[in-house]
N, C-alpha and C positions, 0 to 999 in steps of 0.2 A: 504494500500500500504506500503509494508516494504521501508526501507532506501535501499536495494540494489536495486530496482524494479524503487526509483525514481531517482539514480548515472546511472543506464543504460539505462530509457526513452529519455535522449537526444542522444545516439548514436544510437537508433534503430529508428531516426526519421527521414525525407529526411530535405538536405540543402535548407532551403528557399533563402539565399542569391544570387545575381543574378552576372552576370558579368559586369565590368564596363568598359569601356564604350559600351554597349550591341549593339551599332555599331559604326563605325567610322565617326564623324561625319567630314564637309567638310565646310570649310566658304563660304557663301555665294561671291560670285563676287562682284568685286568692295571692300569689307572689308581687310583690310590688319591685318596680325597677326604679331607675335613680331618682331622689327628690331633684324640683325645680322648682326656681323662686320666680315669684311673679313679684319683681319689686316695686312696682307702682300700690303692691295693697297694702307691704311691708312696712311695719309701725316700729321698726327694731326695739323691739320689747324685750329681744334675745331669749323671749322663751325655748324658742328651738333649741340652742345653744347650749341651755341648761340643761333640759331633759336629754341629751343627746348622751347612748351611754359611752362611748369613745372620743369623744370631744373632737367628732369631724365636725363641724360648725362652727366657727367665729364670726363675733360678732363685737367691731372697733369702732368708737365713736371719732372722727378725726377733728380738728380745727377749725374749719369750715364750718362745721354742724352738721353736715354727713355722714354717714355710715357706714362703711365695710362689712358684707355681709358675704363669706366664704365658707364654704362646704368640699371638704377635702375626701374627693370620692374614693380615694387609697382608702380609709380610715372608716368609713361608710360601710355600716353592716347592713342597710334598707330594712330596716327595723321597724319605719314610719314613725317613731315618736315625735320626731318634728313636725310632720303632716298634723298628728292627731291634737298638739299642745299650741301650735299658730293660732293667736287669737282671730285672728284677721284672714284667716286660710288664704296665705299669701304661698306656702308652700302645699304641691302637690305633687305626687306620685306617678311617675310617668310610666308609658311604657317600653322609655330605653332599657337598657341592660348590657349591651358589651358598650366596655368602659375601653378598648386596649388603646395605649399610647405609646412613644416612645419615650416622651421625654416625662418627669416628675411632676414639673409644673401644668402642664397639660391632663391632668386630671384633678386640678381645685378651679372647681367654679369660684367667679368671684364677681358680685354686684358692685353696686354705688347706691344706694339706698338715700335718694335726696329728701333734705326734711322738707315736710310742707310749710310753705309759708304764704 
């Protein structure tokens, strides 16, 4: 086999690789996927914050009078307790669930929670 016979064997061969996700999958009922914040209803009360039993949710007030309102999905067991304890049901339960990323920062959501005035 020459050297140009074995540079053109891979392009005259079919794609083995498949498509991902080769269908869409659905979560079962009853499972909840990642919370999301609807910051326009969000009162930073930081109830979530509290109830949360791994401490993925912070919640920082800044100088401004603003708010940093971040949910650290590494750290996120979808427990729902923030769903259930928002007075304001500013968080809900969606039906995402694959979270993968490459980078660290790329899986903490993070709002700006403007105060009303």
């Amino acid at each position: 086999m020459s050297l140009l016979d074995m540079l053109l064997k891979p392009l005259q061969s079919r794609v083995v690789t498949r498509r991902y996700p080769p269908h869409t999958d659905v979560p079962d009922r009853g499972r909840r996927g990642t919370p999301q914040l609807q910051p326009e209803r969000c009162d930073a009360s930081a109830d979530c914050a509290a109830a949360c039993p791994t401490s993925a949710i912070s919640v920082e007030g800044r100088a401004d009078g603003n708010t940093v309102w971040a949910l650290d999905y590494g750290l996120c067991v979808f427990c729902g307790r923030c769903v259930e304890v928002c007075p304001k049901q500013a968080i809900a339960a969606s039906a995402e669930f694959e979270l993968a990323a490459r980078r660290r920062e790329d899986v903490v959501a993070t709002f700006i929670v403007r105060r009303n005035t």
